[in-house]
N, C-alpha and C positions, 0 to 999 in steps of 0.2 A: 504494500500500500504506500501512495504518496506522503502520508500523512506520517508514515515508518521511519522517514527517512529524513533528512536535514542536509543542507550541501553549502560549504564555507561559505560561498560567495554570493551574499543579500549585497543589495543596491546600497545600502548605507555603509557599508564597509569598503566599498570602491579604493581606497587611499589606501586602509588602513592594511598592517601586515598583517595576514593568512594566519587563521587563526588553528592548535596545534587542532589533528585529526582525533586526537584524544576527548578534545573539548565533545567534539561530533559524536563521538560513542557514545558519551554520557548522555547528550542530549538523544539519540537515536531509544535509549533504554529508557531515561523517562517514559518518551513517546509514547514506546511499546507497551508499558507499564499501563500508563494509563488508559489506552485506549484494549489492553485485557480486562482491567476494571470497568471499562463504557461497557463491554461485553456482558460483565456479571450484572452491574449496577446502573447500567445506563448513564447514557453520554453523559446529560445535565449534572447526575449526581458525580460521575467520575470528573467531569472537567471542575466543578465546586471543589472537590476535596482535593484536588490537584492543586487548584491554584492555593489552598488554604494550608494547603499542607507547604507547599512553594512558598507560599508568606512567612510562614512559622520560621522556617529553616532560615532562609533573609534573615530575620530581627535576629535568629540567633548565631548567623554569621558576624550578623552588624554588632551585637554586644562582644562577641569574644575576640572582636579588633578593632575597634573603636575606644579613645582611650577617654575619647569625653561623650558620651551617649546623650547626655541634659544639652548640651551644647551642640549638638551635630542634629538630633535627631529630626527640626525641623527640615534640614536640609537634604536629610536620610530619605523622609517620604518625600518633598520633593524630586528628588531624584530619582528614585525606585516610580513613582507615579509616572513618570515622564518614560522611562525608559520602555516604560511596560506598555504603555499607549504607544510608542515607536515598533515595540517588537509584534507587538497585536496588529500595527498598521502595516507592516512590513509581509508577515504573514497573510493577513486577509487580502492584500495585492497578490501577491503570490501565489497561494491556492487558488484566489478567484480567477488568475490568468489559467492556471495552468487545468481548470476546472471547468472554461470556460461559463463562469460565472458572470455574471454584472453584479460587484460591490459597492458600487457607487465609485462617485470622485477621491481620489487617496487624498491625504493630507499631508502627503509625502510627494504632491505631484511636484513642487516646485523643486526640492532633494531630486526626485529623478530627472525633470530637465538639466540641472544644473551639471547630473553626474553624465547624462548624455553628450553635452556641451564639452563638458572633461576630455572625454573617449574621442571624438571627433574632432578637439584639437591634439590630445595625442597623437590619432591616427595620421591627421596633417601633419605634422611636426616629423614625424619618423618618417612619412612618403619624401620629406625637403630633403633628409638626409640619405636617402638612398639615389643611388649612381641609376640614370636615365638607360 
C-alpha cells in the first residue's frame, strides 16, 4: 500500500540534506502499525490514538531535553503546531496527487512555486555550463 510506504524527498525538503534511510524505516513501521490497528479498530479510532499517543511521546521527548520547559514551552506548541499543519499539508498534497484526489488549494502552493522556480533555475544554470 501507498500509505506503507514514505520516500525522503517531500517538496519542503528540496534544499535541505537527504534525510538518513533509517529515519524512513521508523516512519514506514509506525505507518504499518497503525494502519494494523485501523484494521482491528478502525481508521478514526487508530488514526486518534496515533496521533495521541504521537503527542505523548513529543512532550516526553521535549521534557527529557529541554533544560527550561516553563520557558520554552510556549514556543514548544508553537512549533510542534506549525510543523504538524506542514506535515498534514505536505501529505494531503501528496496522496491526493498520487490518489488522484481533489484536496483543494494547498497552503503550501506558494513553497511549491517557489521550489519549482528553484529547479528551473538550477536546471538553467547547469545547461550554461555544459559544452554546446
Amino acid at each position: 500500500m501507498a500509505e506503507d510506504t514514505q520516500t525522503p524527498q517531500t517538496p519542503s525538503n528540496i534544499d535541505a540534506p537527504p534525510l538518513d534511510p533509517a529515519f524512513f524505516e521508523v516512519v514506514n513501521k509506525f505507518v504499518q502499525l497503525a494502519n494494523r490497528q485501523g484494521g482491528i479498530h478502525g481508521l478514526k479510532r487508530a488514526s486518534f490514538a496515533a496521533l495521541y499517543g504521537v503527542a505523548r511521546y513529543n512532550v516526553h521527548t521535549y521534557i527529557g531535553v529541554e533544560p527550561d520547559v516553563p520557558g520554552s514551552r510556549a514556543g514548544f506548541l508553537d512549533y510542534m503546531t506549525g510543523l504538524y499543519r506542514r506535515m498534514l499539508n505536505e501529505h494531503l498534497d501528496a496522496l491526493g496527487a498520487e490518489r488522484g484526489v481533489d484536496v483543494g488549494q494547498s497552503e503550501l502552493a506558494a513553497d511549491y512555486a517557489a521550489i519549482d522556480k528553484r529547479r528551473a533555475e538550477q536546471a538553467a544554470a547547469a545547461q550554461e555550463g555544459k559544452p554546446e
